[in-house]
C-alpha positions as CSV (number, residue, x, y, z in Angstrom):
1,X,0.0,0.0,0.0
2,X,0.9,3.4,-0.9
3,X,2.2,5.4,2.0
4,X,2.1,9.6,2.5
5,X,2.2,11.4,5.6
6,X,2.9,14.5,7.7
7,X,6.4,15.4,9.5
8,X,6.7,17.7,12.1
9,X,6.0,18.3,15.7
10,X,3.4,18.8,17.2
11,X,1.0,17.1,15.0
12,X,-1.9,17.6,17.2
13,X,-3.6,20.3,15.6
14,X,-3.5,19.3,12.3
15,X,-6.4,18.1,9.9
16,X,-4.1,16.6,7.4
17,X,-4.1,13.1,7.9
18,X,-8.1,13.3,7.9
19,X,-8.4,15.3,4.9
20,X,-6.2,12.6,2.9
21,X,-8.2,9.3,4.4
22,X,-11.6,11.0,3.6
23,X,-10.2,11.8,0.1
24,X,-8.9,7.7,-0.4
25,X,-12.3,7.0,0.8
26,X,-14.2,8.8,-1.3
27,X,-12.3,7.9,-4.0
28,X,-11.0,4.6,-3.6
29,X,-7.7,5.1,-3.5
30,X,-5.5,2.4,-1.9
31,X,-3.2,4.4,0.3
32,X,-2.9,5.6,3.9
33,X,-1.4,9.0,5.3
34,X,0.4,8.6,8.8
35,X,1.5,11.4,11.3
36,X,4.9,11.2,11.6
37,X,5.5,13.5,14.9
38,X,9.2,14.2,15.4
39,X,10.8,16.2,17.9
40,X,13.5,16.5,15.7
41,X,14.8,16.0,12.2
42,X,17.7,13.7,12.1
43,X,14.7,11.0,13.0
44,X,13.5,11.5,9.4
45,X,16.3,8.8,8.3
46,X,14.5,6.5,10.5
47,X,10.6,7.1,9.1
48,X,12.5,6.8,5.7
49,X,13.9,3.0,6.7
50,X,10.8,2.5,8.3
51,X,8.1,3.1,5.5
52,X,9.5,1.2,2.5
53,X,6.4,2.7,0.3
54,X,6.2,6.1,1.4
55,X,5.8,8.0,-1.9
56,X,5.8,11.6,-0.1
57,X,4.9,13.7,2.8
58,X,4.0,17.0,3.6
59,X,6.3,19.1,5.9
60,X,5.1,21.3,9.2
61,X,6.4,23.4,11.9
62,X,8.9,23.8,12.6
63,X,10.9,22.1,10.0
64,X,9.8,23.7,6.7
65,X,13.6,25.0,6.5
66,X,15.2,22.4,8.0
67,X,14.4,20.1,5.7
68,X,16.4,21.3,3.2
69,X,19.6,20.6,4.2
70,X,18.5,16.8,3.8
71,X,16.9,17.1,0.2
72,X,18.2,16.0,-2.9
73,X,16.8,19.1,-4.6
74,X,14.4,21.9,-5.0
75,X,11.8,22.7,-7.5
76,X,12.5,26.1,-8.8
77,X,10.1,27.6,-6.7
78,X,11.1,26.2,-3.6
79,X,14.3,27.5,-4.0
80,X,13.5,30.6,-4.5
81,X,11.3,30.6,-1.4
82,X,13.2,28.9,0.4
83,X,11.0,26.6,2.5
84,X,9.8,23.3,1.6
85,X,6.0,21.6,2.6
86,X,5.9,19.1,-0.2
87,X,8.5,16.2,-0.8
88,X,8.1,13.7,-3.2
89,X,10.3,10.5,-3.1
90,X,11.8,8.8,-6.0
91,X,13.5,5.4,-5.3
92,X,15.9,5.0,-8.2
93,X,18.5,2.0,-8.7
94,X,18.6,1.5,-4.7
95,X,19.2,5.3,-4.2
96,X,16.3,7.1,-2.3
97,X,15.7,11.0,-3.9
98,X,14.0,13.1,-1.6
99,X,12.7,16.3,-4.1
100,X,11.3,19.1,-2.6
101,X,8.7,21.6,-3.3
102,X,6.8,24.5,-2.4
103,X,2.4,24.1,-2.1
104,X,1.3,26.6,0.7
105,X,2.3,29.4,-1.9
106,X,-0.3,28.4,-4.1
107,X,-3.1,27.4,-1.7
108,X,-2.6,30.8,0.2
109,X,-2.8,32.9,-3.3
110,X,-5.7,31.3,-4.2
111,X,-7.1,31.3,-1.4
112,X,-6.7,34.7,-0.5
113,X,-6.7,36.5,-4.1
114,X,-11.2,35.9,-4.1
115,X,-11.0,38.4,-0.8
116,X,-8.4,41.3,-2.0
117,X,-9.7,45.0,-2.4
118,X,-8.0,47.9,-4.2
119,X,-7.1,49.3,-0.8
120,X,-4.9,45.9,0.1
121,X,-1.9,47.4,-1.1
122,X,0.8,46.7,1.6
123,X,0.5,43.4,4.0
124,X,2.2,42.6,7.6
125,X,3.5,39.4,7.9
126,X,3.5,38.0,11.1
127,X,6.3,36.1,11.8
128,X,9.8,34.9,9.7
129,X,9.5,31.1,9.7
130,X,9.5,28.8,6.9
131,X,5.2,29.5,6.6
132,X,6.1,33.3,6.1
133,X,8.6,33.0,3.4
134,X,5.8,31.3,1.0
135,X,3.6,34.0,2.2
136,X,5.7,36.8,1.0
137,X,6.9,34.8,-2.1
138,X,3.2,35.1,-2.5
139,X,1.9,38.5,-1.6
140,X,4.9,39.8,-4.1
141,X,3.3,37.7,-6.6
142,X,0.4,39.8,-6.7
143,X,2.2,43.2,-6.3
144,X,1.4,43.7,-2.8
145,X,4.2,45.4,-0.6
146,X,5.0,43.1,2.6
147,X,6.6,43.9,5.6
148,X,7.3,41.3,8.0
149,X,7.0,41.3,12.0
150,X,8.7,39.6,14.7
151,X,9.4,39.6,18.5
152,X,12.5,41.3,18.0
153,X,13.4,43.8,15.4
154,X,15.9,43.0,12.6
155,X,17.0,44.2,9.3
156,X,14.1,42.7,7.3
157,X,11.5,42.9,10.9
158,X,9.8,45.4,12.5
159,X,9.1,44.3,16.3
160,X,5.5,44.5,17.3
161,X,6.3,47.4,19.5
162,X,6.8,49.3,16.0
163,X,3.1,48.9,15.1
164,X,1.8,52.1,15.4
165,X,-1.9,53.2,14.8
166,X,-0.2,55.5,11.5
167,X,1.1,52.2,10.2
168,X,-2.0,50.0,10.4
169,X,-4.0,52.9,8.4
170,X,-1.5,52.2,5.8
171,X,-1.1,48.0,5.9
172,X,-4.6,47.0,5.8
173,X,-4.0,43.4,5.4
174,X,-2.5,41.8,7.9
175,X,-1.0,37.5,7.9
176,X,-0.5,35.9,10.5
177,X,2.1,33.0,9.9
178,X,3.2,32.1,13.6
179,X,1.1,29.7,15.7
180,X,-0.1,31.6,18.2
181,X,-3.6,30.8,19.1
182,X,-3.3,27.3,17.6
183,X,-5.3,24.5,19.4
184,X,-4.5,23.9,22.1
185,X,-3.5,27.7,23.9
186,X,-6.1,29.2,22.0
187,X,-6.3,32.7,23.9
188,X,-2.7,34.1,22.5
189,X,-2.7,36.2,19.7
190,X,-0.2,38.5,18.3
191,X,0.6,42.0,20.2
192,X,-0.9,44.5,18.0
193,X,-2.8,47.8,18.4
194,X,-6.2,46.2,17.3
195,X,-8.4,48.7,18.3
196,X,-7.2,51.1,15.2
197,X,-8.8,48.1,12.8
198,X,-11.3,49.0,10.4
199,X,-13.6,47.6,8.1
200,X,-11.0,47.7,5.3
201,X,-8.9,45.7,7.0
202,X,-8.4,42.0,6.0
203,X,-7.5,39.5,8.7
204,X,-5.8,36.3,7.5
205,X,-4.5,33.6,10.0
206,X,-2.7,30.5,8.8
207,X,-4.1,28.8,11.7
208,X,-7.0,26.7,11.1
209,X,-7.7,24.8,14.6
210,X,-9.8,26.6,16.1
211,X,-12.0,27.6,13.0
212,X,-12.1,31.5,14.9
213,X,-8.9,32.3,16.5
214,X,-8.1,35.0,19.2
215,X,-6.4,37.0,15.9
216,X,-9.6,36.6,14.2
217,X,-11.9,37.5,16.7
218,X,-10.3,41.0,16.7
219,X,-11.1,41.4,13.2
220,X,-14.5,40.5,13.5
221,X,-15.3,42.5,16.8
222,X,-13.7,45.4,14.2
223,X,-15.9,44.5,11.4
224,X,-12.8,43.6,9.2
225,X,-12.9,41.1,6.5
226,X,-11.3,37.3,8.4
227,X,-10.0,34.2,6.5
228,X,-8.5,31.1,8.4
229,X,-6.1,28.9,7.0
230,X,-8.3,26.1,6.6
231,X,-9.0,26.4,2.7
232,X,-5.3,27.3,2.3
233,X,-5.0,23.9,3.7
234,X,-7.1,22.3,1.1
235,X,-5.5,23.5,-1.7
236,X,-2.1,22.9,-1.1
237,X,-2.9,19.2,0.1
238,X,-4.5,19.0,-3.7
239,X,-1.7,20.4,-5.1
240,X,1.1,18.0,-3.0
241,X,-1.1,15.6,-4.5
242,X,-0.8,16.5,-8.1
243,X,2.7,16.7,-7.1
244,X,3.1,13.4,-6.1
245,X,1.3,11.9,-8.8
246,X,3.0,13.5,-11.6
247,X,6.3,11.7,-13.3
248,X,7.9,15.2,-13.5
249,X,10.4,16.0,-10.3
């Protein structure tokens, strides 16, 4: 049987593994998806030994960049994003190719691009993972100026102390890539001046578990526009899937 799965760690917030068994259900697909929960990334080479038919697996927290070091290569894209969520596995004359690739760039555009006003002209992004590098990748695919946020300040971060109430007038959509308020601490939330939010103002959180987080419940109680990750999700688990099942790398 045909194996995919998840890495990362935790794992416990994720829908993943139930949106690919409802999908070989539906569609009588021989396979399984496992969680593969590591607490850290060297025990990949033992998943690897472990799961003789693993064709590929999706990628998590917090190892969207680590990963890299341990791949036989990038798709264009990945590379130039430089984090990886997709990797699809060739096993070729006894060697074991481990290609990766780039989805959440494409689930987030298209998920997002149905919501966008002429106003969204400039985005914070919260947070500098791996997550936030696709989301940049992507936001500059559509022309839209992004500045990213962090803890600390740094040459390509503003701290969330530098939020002002002049510079939310002017970045009216706002990303959230860390995983504050994922299930289960579901009260934190980003530092931010919410109370200067307006109804102009688009809310998007990558976080998907709970379907309202503490992020988005600001939005709402300031009537801005709110997405959660959870279609995001969707459509980059489609296109790992057309990744996987393709004979290009």
């Amino acid at each position: 049987m045909n194996t995919f799965g998840l890495i990362g760690f935790p794992l416990g917030h994720s829908f993943s593994k139930a949106f690919f068994t409802d999908k070989f259900d539906k569609e009588n697909i021989h396979a399984q998806y496992l969680n593969f929960e590591l607490k850290h990334i060297a025990d990949l080479e033992q998943v690897l030994q472990e799961q003789p038919n693993l064709i590929g697996f999706n990628i998590t927290i917090p190892y969207k960049e680590e990963i890299i070091s341990r791949l036989s290569s990038l798709s264009p894209e990945a590379q130039a994003i430089g984090a990886v969520n997709v990797v699809k596995i060739k096993y070729n004359q006894g060697k074991t190719e481990l290609i990766g690739h780039n989805s959440d760039v494409y689930g987030f555009v298209e998920s997002l691009r149905p919501m966008l006003q002429s106003w969204h002209k400039k985005a914070l992004v919260l947070g500098t993972g791996g997550a936030s590098k696709a989301i940049v990748y992507g936001l500059q695919s559509l022309g839209i100026h992004t500045q990213q946020v962090s803890r600390n300040r740094s040459n390509k971060a503003w701290s969330y102390q530098d939020i002002t109430h002049e510079i939310l007038c002017d970045y009216k959509l706002i990303v959230n890539c860390t995983p504050l308020g994922m299930y289960p601490n579901v009260e934190n939330k980003p530092l931010l001046p919410y109370g200067q939010l307006t109804d102009q103002h688009l809310l998007y959180d990558l976080v998907y578990n709970p379907e309202v987080t503490a992020f988005l419940s600001e939005g709402i109680k300031h009537k801005a526009a709110i997405k959660n990750g959870l279609e995001m999700l969707h459509l980059q688990a489609l296109k790992a899937w057309e990744i996987w099942n393709t004979n290009e790398d």
